[in-house]
C-alpha positions as CSV (number, residue, x, y, z in Angstrom):
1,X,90.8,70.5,88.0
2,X,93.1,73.1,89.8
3,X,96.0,71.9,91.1
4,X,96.2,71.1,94.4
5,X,98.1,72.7,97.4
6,X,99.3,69.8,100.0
7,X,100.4,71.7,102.7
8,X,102.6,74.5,103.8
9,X,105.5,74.6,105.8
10,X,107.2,77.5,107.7
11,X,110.3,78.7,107.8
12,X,111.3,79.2,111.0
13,X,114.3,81.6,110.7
14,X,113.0,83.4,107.5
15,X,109.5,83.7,109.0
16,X,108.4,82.3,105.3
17,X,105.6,80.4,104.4
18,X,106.4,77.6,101.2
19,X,103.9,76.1,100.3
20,X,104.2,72.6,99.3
21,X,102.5,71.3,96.0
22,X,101.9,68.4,94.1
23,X,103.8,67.4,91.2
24,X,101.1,68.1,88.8
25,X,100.6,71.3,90.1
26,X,104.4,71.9,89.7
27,X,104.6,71.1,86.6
28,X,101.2,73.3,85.5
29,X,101.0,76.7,84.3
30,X,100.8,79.5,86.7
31,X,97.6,82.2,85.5
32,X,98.3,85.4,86.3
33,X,94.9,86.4,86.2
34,X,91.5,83.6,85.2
35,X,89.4,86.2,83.6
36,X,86.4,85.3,84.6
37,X,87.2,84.4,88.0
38,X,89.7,87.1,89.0
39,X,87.3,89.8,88.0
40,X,86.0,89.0,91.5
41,X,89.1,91.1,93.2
42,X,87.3,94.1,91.8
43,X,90.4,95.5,92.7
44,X,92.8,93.3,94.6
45,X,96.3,93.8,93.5
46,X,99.5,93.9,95.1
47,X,102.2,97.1,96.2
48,X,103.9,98.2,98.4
49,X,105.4,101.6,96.7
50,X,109.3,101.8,97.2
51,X,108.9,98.6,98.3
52,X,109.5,98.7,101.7
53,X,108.4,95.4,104.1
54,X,106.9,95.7,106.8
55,X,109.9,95.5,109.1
56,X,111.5,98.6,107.8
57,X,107.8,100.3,109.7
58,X,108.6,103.1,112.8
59,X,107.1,102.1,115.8
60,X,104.1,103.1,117.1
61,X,103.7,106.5,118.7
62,X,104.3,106.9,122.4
63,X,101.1,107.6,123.5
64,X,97.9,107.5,121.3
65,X,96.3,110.3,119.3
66,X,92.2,110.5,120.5
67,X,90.7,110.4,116.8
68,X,87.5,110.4,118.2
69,X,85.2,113.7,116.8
70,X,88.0,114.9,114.8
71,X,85.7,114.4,111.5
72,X,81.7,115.3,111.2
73,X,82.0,113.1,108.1
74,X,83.5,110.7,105.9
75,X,83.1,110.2,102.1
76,X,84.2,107.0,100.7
77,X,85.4,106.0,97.3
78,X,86.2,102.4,95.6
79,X,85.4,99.1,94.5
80,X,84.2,95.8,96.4
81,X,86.3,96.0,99.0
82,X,84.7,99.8,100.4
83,X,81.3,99.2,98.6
84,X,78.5,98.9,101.6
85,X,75.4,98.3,98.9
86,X,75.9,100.7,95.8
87,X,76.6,97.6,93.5
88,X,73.5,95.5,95.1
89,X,71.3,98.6,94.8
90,X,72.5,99.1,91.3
91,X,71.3,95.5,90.1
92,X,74.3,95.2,88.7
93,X,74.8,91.4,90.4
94,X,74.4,88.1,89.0
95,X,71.8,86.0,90.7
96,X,73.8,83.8,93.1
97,X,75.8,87.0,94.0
98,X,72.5,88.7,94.6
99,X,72.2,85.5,97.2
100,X,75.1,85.7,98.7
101,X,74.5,89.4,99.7
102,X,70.9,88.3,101.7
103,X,72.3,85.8,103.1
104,X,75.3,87.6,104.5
105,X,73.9,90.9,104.7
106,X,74.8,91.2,108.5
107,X,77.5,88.8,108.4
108,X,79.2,87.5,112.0
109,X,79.6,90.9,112.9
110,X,79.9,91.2,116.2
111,X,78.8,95.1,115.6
112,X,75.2,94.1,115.3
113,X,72.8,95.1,112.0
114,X,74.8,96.9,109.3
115,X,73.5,98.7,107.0
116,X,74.0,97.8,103.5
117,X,75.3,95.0,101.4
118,X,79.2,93.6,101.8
119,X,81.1,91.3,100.3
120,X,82.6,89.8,103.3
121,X,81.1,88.2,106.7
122,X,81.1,91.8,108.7
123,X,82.5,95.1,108.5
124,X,85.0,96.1,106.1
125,X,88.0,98.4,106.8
126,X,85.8,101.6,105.6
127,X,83.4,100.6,108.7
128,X,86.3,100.3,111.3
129,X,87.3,103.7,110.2
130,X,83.8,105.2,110.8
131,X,84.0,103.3,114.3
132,X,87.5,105.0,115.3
133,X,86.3,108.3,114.4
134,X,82.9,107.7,116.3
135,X,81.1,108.9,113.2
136,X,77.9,106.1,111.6
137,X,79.0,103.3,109.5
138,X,78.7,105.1,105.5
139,X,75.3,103.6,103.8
140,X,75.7,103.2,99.5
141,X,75.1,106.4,97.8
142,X,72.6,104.6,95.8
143,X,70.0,103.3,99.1
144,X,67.2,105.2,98.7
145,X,66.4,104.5,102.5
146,X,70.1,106.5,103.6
147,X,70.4,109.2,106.0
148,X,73.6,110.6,105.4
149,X,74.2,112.3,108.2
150,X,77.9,110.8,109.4
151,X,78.5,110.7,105.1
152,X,78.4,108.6,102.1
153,X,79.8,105.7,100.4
154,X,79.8,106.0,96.9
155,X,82.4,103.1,96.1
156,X,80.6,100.7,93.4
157,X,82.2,96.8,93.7
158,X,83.6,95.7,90.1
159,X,84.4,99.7,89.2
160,X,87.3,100.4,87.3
161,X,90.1,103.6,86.8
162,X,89.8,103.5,82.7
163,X,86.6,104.8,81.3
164,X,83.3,102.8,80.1
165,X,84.4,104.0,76.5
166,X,87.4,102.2,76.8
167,X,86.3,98.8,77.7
168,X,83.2,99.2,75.5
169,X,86.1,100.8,72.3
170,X,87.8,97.4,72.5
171,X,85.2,94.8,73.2
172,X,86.6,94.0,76.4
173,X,84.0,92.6,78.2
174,X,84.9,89.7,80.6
175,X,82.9,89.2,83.2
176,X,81.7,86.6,86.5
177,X,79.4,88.7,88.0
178,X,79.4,92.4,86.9
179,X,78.0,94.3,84.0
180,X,79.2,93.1,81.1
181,X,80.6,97.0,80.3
182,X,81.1,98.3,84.3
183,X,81.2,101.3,85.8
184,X,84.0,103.4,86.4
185,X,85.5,105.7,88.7
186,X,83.9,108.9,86.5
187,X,80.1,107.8,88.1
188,X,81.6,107.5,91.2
189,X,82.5,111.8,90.9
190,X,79.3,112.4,88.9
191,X,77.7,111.0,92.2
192,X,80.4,113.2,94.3
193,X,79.3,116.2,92.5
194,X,75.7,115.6,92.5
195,X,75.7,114.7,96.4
196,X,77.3,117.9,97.4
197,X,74.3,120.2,94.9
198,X,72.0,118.2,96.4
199,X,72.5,117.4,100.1
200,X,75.7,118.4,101.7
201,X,76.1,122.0,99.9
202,X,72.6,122.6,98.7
203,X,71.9,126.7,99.3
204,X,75.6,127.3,100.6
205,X,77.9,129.5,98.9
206,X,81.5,128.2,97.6
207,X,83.1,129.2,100.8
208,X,80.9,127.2,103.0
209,X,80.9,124.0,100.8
210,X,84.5,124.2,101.1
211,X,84.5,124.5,105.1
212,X,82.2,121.6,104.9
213,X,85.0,119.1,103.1
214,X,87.5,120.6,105.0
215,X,86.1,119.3,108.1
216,X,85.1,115.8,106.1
217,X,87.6,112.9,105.3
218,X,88.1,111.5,102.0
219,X,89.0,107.9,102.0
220,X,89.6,106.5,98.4
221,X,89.8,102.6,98.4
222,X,91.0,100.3,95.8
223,X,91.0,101.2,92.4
224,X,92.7,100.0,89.1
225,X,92.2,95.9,90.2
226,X,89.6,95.4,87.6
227,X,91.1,97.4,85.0
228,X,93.9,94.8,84.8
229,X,91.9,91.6,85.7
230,X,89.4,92.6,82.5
231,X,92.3,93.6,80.3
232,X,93.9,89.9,80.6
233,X,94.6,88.0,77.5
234,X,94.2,91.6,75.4
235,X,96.5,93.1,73.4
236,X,96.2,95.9,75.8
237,X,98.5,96.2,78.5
238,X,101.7,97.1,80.2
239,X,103.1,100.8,81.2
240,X,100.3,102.8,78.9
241,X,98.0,101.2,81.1
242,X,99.4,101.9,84.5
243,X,99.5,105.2,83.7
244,X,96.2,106.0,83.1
245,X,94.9,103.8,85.8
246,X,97.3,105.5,88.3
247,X,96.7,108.8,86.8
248,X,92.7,108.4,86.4
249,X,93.1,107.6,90.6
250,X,94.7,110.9,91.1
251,X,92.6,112.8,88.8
252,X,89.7,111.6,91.5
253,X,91.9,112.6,94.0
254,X,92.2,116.4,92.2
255,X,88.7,116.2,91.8
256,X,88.0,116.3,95.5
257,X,90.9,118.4,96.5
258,X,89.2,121.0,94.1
259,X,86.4,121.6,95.9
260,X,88.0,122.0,99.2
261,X,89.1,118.7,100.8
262,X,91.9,118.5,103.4
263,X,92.4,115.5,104.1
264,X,92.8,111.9,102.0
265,X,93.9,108.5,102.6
266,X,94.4,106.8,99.2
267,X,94.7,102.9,99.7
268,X,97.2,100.8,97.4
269,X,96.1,97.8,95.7
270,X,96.5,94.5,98.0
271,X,98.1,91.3,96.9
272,X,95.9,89.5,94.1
273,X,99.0,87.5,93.9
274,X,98.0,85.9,97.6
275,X,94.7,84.9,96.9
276,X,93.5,81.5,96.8
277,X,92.6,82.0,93.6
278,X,96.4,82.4,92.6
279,X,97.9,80.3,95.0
280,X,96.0,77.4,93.6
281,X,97.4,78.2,90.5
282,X,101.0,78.6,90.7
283,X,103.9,76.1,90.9
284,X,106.3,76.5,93.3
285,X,109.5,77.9,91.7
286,X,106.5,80.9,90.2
287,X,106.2,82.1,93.7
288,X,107.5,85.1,96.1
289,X,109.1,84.8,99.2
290,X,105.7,84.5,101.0
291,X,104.3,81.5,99.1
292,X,102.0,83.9,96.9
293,X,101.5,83.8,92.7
294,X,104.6,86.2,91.7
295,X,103.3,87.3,88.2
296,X,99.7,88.5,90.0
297,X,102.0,90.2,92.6
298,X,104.0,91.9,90.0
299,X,102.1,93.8,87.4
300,X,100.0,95.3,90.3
301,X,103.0,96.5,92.4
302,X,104.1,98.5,89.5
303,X,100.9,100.2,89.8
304,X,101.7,100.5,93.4
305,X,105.0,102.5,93.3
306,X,103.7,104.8,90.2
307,X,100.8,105.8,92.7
308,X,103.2,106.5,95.5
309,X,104.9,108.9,93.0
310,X,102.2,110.5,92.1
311,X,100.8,111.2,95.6
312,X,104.1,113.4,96.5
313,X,103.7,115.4,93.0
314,X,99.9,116.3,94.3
315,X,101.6,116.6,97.7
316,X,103.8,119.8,96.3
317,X,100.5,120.7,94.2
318,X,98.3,120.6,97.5
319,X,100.5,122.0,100.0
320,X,97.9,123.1,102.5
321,X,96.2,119.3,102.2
322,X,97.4,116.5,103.8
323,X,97.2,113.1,101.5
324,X,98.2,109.8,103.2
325,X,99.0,106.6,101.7
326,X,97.8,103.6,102.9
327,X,99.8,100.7,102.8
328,X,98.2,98.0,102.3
329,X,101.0,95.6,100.4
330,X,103.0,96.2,103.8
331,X,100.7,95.6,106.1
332,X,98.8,92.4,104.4
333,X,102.5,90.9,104.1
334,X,103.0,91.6,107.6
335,X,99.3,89.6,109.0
336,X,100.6,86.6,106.3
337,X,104.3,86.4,107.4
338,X,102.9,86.3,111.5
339,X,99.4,84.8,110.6
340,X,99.4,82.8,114.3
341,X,100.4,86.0,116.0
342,X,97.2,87.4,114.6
343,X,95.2,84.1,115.7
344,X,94.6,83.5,112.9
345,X,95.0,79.6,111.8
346,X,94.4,79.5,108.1
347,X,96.7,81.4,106.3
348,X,95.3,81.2,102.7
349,X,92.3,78.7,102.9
350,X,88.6,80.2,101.9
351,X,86.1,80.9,104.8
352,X,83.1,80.2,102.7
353,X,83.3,78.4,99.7
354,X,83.9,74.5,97.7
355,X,86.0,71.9,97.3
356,X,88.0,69.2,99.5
357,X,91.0,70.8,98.6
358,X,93.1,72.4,101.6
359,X,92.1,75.8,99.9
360,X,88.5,75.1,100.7
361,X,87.9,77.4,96.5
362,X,86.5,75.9,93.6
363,X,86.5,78.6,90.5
364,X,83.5,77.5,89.6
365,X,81.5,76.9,92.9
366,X,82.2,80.6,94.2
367,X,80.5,81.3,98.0
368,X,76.9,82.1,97.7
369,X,76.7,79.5,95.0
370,X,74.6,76.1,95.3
371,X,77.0,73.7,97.3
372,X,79.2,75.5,98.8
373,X,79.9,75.8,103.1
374,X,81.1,78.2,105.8
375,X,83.3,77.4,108.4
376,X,81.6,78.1,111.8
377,X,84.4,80.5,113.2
378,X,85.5,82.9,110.1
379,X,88.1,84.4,112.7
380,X,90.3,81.9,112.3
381,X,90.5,82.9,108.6
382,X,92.1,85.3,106.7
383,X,90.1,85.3,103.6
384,X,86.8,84.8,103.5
385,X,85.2,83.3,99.6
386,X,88.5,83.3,98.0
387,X,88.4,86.6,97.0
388,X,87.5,89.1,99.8
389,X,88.8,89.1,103.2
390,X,86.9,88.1,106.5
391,X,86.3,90.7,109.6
392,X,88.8,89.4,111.4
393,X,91.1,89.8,108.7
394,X,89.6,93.6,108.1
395,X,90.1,94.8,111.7
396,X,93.8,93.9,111.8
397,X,94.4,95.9,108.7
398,X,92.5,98.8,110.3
399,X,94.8,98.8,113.4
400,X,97.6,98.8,111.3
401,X,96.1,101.4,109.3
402,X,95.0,103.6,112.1
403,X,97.6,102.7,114.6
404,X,100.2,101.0,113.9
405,X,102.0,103.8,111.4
406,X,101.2,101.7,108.0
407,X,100.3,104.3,106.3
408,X,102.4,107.1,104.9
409,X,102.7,109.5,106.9
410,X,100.5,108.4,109.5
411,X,97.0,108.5,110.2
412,X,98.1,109.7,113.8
413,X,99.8,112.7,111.8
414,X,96.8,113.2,109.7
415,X,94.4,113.5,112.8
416,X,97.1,115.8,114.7
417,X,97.2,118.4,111.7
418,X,93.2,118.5,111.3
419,X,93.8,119.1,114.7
420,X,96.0,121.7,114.6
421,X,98.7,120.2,117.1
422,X,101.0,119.6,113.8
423,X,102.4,122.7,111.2
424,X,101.8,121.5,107.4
């Protein structure tokens, strides 16, 4: 049985949270990643390049950039927590997970039917940006039914940054609820390239096709999660691996640029490390500041600043683009730290899931499975199965995203240069 968390307690002049655990679970052996469990965070993983908290964030501008209109269309890349149904469609789910998605196909959301399949109770960040810019939520690449008028989503939960070849080279093949060899970020551009011959720049001439992704935002979610949660307990890991996770992302990012995109937001990995799945792992003298599993926080925030690197090299590359990093280390850290300020009353306790434990996660009952329970208000929660985030927990990170300058440099700045109020 997991160890057990007892309570937490918060530090009143460090704004900390510390949790409080029992002796066993003091005395057990923190996992930085369960295998077969954490291949669930399709891509959870923590950074915050340079490293900067949330405190260290300029305020929000004076008055309020209208982003409404400023896009015709958004194309979406990444893994579970952007994918609205290309997974599902795929049949690439086990058959519990294949119940989970019915039954929470619309979720709480208080924005009515949404098209698709999420792994959450409602919209996901990707869906909040489609609201701000007034454009229709993205439907999955791979729906059959799509009109893809306002864009695509061609983001596939469980993909990874290092190629099929790779996993499939080594025998690495661990797995919940994914293909036992999974997709990677490559189908994700064979789908990118195949969209534009066949819907978005089918009869136009190069020119055109690039004023058409000129006018379109690229927003490329989580990627690189996976990679590390399959390549656990392998002989195959450290700084090699970073690298050609971080630089697979970027070549994505080239891929785009190349045929005429403007504008990107590139997310960074969230922390894994925060999870209940980690934090009912770790004793307490293996944990950060913030009460979250330090070993799952670390390997990924390496990632994290290697990205940010990266992102200013293709920034001199691609001086007539404009490529924004979203901070998402920064501004989950932030919602934890405050968690009441954001009315929020569970800080790392499971919406959906099993267990009488005060993490409300049981490994091996995962939400959608038989004998697990939702909570009737998911707003109160931050995460949602133990894993993925709630709605609640998905439009904070939006505002901070969108508003609140957590995102390098901001998406105000982004919108003001497609705009032409700002000089490159």
């Amino acid at each position: 049985m997991p160890p057990s968390l007892h309570h937490l307690v918060i530090d009143k002049n460090n704004k900390k949270l510390i949790p409080q655990l029992s002796h066993n679970m003091a005395n057990s052996k923190c996992l930085f990643l369960q295998i077969p469990f954490f291949i669930l965070l399709l891509s959870l993983s923590p950074s915050s390049a340079h490293n900067q908290s949330s405190k260290s964030m300029a305020p929000p501008p004076a008055s309020q950039v209208d982003y409404k209109g400023c896009f015709s269309k958004v194309y979406a890349f990444g893994d579970s927590y952007t994918d609205t149904g290309n997974a599902h469609f795929m049949g690439a789910l086990k058959s519990y997970i294949s119940v989970f998605f019915n039954m929470f196909k619309h979720g709480s959301s208080s924005a009515g039917n949404l098209p698709g399949y999420r792994l959450s109770n409602g919209r996901l960040v990707i869906d909040y940006l489609c609201e701000t810019l007034s454009v229709p939520h993205l439907p999955a690449y791979k729906d059959s039914s799509a009109q893809f008028s306002g864009g695509v989503n061609f983001a596939i939960a469980g993909s990874t940054t290092l190629s099929v070849d790779f996993f499939a080279q080594f025998r690495i093949d661990h797995s919940l609820m994914w293909k036992r060899i999974p997709e990677s970020y490559r189908t994700q551009i064979d789908w990118f390239h195949k969209f534009l011959a066949e819907f978005d720049c089918k009869g136009k001439d190069e020119a055109t096709c690039k004023g058409e992704l000129a006018n379109t935002l690229i927003w490329v979610g989580e990627m690189g999660g996976n990679d590390y949660a399959r390549l656990y307990g392998s002989s195959i890991h450290g700084k090699h691996v970073t690298e050609q996770a971080v630089g697979n992302v970027c070549g994505m990012l080239r891929a785009v640029l190349d045929k005429g995109a403007k504008y990107v937001v590139v997310q960074g990995l969230p922390p894994a490390g925060c999870l209940p799945l980690h934090v009912s792992s770790c004793p307490t003298n293996e944990r950060d500041q913030l009460g979250c599993s330090s070993s799952a926080n670390a390997v990924i925030m390496a990632h994290n600043d290697l990205l940010q690197r990266k992102l200013d090299e293709i920034r001199n590359q691609y001086r007539d683009c404009t490529v924004v990093y979203a901070d998402y280390w920064s501004a989950y850290q932030t919602i934890l730290t405050n968690y009441k300020q954001y009315q929020f009353e569970e800080p790392f306790k499971a919406c959906c899931g099993a267990g009488d434990g005060p993490l409300h996660f049981d490994p091996k009952r995962l939400c959608g499975s038989t004998g697990t329970a939702t909570f009737k208000d998911s707003n109160k929660y931050i995460n949602w199965d133990g894993v993925h985030f709630t709605e609640a927990m998905h439009q904070h990170l939006a505002d901070l995203f969108f508003n609140q300058n957590y995102c390098k440099p901001s998406f105000a700045e982004l919108v003001q240069k497609k705009k032409g109020e700002l000089a490159y």
